[in-house]
MARDRENRO-72459 format. One record per residue (C-alpha): y, z, x; chain; residue number from 0; residue in one letter. Coordinates in pm, whole numbers, plus 50000, padded with zeros to 5 digits. Example, Ala and Ser with C-alpha at 12.3 -4.5 7.8 and 13.67 -1.06 7.14 Angstrom:
% MARDRENRO-72459
      v      w      u  c    k  r
  49550  50780  51230  A    0  a
  49894  50714  51367  A    1  s
This chain:
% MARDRENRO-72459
      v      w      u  c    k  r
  58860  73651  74020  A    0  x
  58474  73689  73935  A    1  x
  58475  73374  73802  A    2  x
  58632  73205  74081  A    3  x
  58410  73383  74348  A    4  x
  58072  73260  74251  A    5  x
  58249  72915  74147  A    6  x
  58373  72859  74507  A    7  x
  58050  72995  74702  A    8  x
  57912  72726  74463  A    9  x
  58120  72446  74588  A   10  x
  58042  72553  74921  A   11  x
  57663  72569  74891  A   12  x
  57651  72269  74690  A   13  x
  57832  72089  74988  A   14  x
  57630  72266  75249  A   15  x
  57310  72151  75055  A   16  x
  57449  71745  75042  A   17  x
  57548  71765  75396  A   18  x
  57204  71912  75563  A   19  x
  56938  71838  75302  A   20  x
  56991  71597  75065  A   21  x
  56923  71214  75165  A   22  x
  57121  70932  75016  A   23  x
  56884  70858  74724  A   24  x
  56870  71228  74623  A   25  x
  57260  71160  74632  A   26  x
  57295  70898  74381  A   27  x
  57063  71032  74122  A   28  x
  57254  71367  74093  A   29  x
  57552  71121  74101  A   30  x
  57403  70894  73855  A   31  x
  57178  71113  73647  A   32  x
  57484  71344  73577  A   33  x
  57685  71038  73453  A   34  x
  57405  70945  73188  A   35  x
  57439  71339  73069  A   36  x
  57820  71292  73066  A   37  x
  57810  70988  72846  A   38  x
  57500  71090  72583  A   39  x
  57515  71459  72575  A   40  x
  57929  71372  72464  A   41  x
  57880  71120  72225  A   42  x
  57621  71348  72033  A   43  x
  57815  71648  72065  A   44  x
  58107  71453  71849  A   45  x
  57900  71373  71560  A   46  x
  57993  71700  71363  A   47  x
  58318  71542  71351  A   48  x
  58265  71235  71099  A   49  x
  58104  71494  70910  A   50  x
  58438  71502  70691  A   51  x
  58502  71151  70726  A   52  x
  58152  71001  70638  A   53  x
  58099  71206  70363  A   54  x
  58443  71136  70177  A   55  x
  58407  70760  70232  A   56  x
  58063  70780  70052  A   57  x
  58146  71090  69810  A   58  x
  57842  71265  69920  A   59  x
  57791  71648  69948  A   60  x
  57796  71757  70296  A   61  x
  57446  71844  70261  A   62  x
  57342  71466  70264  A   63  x
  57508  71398  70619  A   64  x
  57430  71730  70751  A   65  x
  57050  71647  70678  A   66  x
  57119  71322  70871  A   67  x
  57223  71583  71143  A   68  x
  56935  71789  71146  A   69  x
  56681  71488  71100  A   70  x
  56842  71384  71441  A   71  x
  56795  71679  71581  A   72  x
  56424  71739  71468  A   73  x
  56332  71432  71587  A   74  x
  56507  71479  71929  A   75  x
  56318  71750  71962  A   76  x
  55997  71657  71796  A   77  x
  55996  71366  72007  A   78  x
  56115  71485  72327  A   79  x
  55758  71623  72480  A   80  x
  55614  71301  72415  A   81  x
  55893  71098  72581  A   82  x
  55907  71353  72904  A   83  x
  55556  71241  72937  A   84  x
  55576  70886  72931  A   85  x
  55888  70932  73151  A   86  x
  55670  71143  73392  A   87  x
  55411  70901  73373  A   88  x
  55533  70534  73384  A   89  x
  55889  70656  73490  A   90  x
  56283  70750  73390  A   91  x
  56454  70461  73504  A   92  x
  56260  70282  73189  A   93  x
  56282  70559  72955  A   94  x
  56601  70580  72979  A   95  x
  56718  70176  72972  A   96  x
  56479  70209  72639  A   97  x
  56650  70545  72538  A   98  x
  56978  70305  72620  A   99  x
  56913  70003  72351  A  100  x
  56805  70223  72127  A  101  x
  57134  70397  72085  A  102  x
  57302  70128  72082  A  103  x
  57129  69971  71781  A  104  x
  57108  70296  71588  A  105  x
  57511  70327  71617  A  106  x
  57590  69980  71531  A  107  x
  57387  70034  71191  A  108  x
  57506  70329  71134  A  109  x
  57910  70181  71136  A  110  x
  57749  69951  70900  A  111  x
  57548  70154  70679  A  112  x
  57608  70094  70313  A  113  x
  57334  70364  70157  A  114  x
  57221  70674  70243  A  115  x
  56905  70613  70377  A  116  x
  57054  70362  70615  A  117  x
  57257  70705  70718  A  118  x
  56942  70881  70802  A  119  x
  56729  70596  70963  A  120  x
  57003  70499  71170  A  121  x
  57166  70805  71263  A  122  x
  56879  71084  71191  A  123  x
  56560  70872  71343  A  124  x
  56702  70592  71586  A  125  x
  56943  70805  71735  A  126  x
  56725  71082  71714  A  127  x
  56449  70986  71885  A  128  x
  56668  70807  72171  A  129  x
  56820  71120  72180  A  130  x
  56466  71249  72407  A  131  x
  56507  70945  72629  A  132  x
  56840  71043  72830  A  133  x
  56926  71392  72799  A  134  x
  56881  71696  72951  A  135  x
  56477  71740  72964  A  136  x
  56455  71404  73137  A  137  x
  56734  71348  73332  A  138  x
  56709  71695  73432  A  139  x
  56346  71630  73556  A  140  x
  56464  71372  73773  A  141  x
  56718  71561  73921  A  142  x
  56487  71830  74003  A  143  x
  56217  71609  74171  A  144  x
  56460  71497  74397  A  145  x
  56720  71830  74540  A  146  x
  56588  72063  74738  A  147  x
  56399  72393  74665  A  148  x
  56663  72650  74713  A  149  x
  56927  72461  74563  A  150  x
  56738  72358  74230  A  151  x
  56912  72619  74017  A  152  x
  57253  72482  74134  A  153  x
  57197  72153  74033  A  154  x
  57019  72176  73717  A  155  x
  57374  72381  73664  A  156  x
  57585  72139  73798  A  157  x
  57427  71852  73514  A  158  x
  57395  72149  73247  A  159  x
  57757  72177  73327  A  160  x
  57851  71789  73359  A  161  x
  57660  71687  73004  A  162  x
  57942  71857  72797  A  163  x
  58216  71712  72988  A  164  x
  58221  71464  72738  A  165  x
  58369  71741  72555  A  166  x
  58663  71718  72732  A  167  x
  58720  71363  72671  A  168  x
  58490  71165  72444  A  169  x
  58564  71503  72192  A  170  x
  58890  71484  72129  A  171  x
  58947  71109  72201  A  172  x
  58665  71061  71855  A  173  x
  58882  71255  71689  A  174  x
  59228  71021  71782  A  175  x
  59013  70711  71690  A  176  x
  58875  70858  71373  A  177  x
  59256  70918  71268  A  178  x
  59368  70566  71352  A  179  x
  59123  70357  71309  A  180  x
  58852  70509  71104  A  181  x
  58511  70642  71181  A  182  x
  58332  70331  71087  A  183  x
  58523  70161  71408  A  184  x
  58516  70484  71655  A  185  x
  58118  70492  71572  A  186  x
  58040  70111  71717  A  187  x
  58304  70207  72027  A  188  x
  58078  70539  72095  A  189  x
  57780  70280  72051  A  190  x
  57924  70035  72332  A  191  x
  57947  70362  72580  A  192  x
  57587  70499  72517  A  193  x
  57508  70124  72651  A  194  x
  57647  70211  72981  A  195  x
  57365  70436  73072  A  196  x
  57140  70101  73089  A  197  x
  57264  70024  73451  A  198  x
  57264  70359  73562  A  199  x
  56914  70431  73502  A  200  x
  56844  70162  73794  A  201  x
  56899  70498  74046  A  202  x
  56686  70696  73818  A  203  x
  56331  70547  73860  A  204  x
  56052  70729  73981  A  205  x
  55785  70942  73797  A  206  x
  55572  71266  73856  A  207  x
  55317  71108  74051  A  208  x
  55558  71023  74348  A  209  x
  55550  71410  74406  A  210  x
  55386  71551  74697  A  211  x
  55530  71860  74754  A  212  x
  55346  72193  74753  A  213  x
  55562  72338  74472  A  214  x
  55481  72037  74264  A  215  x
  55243  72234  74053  A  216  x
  54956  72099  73870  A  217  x
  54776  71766  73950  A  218  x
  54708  71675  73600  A  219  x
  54935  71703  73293  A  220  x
  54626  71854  73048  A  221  x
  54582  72170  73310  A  222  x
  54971  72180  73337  A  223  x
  55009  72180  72909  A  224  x
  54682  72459  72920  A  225  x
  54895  72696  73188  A  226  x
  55200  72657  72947  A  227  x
  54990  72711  72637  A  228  x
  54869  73115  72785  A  229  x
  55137  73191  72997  A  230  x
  55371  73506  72790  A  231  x
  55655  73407  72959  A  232  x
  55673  73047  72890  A  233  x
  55591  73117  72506  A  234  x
  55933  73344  72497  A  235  x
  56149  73141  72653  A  236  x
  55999  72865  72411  A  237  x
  56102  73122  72089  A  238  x
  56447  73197  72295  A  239  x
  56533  72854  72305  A  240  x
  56512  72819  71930  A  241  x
  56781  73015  71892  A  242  x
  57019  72823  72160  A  243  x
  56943  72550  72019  A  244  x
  57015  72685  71612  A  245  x
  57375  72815  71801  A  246  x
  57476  72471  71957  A  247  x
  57409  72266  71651  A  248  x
  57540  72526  71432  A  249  x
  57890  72526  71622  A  250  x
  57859  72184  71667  A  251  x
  57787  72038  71331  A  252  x
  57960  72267  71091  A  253  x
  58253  72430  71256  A  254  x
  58467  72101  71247  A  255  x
  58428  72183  70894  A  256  x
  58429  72541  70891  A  257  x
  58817  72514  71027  A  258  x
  58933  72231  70771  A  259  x
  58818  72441  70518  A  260  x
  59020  72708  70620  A  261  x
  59312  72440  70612  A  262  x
  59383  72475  71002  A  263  x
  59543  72204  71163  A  264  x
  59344  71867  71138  A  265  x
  59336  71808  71548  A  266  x
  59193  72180  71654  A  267  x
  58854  72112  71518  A  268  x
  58864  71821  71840  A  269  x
  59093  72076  72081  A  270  x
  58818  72308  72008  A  271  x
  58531  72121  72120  A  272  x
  58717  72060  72404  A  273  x
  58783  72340  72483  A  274  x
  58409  72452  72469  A  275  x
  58337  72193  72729  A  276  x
  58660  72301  72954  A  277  x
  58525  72653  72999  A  278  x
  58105  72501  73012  A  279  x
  58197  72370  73317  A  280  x
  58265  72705  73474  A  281  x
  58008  72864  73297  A  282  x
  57718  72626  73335  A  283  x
  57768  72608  73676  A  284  x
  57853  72948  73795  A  285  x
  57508  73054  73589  A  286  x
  57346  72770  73766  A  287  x
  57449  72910  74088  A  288  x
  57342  73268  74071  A  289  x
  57007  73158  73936  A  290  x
  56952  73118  74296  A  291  x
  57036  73461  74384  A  292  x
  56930  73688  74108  A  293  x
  56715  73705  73824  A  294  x
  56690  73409  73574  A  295  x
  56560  73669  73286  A  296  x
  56832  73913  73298  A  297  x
  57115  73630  73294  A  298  x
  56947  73466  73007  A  299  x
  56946  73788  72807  A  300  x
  57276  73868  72866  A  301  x
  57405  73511  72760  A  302  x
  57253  73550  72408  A  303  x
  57364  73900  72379  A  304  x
  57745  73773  72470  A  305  x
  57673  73519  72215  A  306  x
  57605  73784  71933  A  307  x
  57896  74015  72027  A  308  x
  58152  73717  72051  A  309  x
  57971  73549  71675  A  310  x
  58039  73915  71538  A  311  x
  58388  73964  71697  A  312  x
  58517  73622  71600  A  313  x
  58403  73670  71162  A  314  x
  58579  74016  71187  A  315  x
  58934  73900  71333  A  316  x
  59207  73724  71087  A  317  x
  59168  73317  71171  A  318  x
  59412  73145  71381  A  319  x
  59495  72896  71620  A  320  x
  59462  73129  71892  A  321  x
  59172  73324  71772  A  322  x
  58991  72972  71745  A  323  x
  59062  72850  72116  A  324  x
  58995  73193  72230  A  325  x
  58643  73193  72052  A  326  x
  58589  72863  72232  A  327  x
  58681  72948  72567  A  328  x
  58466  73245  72537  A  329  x
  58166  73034  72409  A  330  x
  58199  72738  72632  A  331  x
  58147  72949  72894  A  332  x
  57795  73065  72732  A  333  x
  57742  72715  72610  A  334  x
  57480  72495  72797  A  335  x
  57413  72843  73044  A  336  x
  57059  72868  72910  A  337  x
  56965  72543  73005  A  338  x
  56949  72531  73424  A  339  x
  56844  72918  73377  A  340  x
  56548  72795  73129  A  341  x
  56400  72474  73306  A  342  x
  56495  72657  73642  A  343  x
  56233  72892  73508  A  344  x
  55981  72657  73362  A  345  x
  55991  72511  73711  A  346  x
  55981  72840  73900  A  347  x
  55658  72943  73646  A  348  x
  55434  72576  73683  A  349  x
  55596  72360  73935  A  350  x
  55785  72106  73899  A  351  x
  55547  71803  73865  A  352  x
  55556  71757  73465  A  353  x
  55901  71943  73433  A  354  x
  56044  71668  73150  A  355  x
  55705  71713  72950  A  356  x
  55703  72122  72977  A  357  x
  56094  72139  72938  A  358  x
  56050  71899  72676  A  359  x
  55791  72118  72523  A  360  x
  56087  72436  72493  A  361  x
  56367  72188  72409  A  362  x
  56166  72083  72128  A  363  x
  56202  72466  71997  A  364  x
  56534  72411  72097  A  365  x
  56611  72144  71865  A  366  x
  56432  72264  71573  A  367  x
  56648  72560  71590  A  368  x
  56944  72277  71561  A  369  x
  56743  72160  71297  A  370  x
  56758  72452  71077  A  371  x
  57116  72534  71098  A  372  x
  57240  72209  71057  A  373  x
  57058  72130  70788  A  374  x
  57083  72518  70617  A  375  x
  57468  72555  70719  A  376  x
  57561  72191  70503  A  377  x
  57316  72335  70185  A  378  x
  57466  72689  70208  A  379  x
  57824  72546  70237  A  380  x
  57796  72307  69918  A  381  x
  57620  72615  69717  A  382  x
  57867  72921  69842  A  383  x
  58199  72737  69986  A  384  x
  58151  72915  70282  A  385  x
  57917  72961  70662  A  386  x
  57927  73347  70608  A  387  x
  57542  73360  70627  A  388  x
  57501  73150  70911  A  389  x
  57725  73363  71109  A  390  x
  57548  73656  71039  A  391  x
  57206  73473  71102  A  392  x
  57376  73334  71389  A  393  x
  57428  73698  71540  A  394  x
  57094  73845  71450  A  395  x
  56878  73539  71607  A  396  x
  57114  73609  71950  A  397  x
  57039  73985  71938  A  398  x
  56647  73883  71921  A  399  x
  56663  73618  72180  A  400  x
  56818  73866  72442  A  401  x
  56509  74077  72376  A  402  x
  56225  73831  72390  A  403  x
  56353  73761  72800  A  404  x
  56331  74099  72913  A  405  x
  55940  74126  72912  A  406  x
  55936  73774  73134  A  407  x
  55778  73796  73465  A  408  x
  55933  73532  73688  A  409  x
  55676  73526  73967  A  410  x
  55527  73180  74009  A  411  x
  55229  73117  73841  A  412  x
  55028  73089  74197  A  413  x
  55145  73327  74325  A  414  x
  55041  73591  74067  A  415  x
């Protein structure tokens, strides 16, 4: 029932906002923008599962492909300030068509890789650094430029929510094609969708300097990058994204593995992942939705706290089926919650003129968060046999991040 409450007023403010403020264009690049999250946001959150697969066909340790993994995600992130600004300067639609190709190329060479550094060029840097070109910090910057004011939260939710419902379906259907046909095979099909977003970023042009609205922020991106660089709040949001972002990639590069090892059934590690991005959806956006109506701090803080009482809950409970898709459901509905909550308040603090290059700036702490426990969680797992550590880690880092929001003030930097 108080899930379903703020999920239908949702649904009707979201059509309330379409019908009376939102023109046609504004239309079609939620439509389309959300579509380019669906497709790359669920191909990379299925690459934990060849994790197995890869490394058996090549008889590496799992620390080899799991540094591929965090070289992809260190680069994403690395990267992704850079690429908001070039995407907020010469414009998304060509980032992303870029962002596009690249892909493409990086997943045909990885089906074809025959060494291990072709595994972390194409997989770790190519994919990688494409990864900044079409995912949340841009396409969410787009979609912010063009919804309205008082709806922003909302629809930052709504494509927080939408990029893991590839979950749903490009999850588990990896996982099918990986059984029949062999990861090699199911990596150049993933390839062939990431190409899709090509066309779609024809609805997605436009770049910061089209904005004339008074909540823009800044005029110029070196007095928007010195506002960022001595304003409290935006530096702990910044440190409290590090540890989303060490959660996600934890979860979603090791605990494929974490279950095989614990010799559950070979299609829940899929079922799992689905089942994160089942319950996303209703968590993403109901988040997304009271953003608008109470305070983004407090929400974010209790979202890594649930986090570190679930971690701790789930390590202390006998394994199981049950116990597994329970843990999901819970944490699919804490999933990608941060994210319209955190750019909702980097927009709320500065504007929303250079949102994909300040976003970019706390999704690069994001993603070398990601960084360390993928790369940490494969060299812990070949020493020990086991993610014991992590978890623990895991539940400490969640316990600090619900801290760091409290002090935030939220008032708008010009208004201070």
């Amino acid at each position: 029932m108080g899930v379903c409450a703020p999920l239908r007023g949702g649904l009707y403010t979201l059509a309330v906002s379409v019908e009376n403020y939102m023109s046609k264009k504004a239309y079609l690049v939620v439509v389309s923008g959300c579509a380019v999250l669906l497709i790359t946001m669920g191909v990379r959150q299925s690459f934990g599962l060849f994790l197995n697969p890869l490394t058996q066909d090549f008889q590496l340790d799992f620390s080899v492909f799991s540094l591929t993994l965090a070289i992809q995600n260190l680069l994403w992130g690395l990267s992704q300030p850079y690429i908001g600004a070039l995407a907020d300067k010469y414009g998304s639609g060509r980032t992303i068509v870029l962002a596009g190709i690249a892909n493409v190329l990086g997943m045909w060479w990885l089906a074809n890789a025959t060494s291990v550094w072709e595994i972390h060029i194409s997989a770790g840097v190519i994919v990688g650094i494409a990864g900044s070109g079409a995912t949340l910090a841009v396409i969410l910057g787009v979609i912010a430029r063009n919804v309205p004011t008082e709806r922003r939260s909302l629809f930052l939710g709504i494509g927080s929510a939408v990029a893991t419902m590839g979950q749903i379906t490009i999850a588990p259907i990896s996982q099918n094609l990986i059984t029949d046909f062999g990861w090699a095979t199911t990596v150049i099909l993933l390839g062939i969708t990431m190409g899709l977003i090509v066309p779609l970023a024809l609805a997605l042009r436009g770049k910061a300097s089209d904005l004339n609205a008074s909540n823009a922020g800044a005029e110029k991106l070196m007095d928007a990058l010195h506002q960022a660089r001595t304003h409290s709040g935006y530096i702990c949001l910044t440190l409290g994204f590090y540890v989303c972002g060490f959660h996600v990639a934890f979860i979603m590069s090791h605990f494929p593995n974490y279950l095989t090892s614990l010799e559950m059934p070979d299609l829940l590690p899929g079922a799992a992942i689905s089942v994160v991005g089942v319950t996303n959806l209703i968590g993403t956006f109901s988040f997304g939705w009271a953003g608008d109506k109470w305070s983004k701090k407090y929400l974010l803080s209790s979202i890594y706290f649930g986090r570190a009482i679930l971690f701790a809950a789930f390590i202390l409970v006998p394994i199981s089926v049950t116990s597994v898709l329970i843990f999901s459901g819970i944490l699919g509905f804490l999933w990608l919650a941060t994210v319209p909550l955190t750019s909702g308040l980097v927009g709320q603090f500065f504007g929303i003129r250079y949102l994909a290059t300040l976003f970019g700036i706390v999704f690069a702490s994001h993603q070398l968060g990601a960084f360390t426990s993928s790369w940490i969680g494969g060299i812990l797992f070949d020493q020990t046999g086991s993610y014991d550590s992590i978890w623990l880690v895991s539940i400490g880092l969640g316990i600090v991040a619900a801290l760091l929001h409290l002090p935030i003030d939220e008032r708008p930097l010009l208004r201070r």
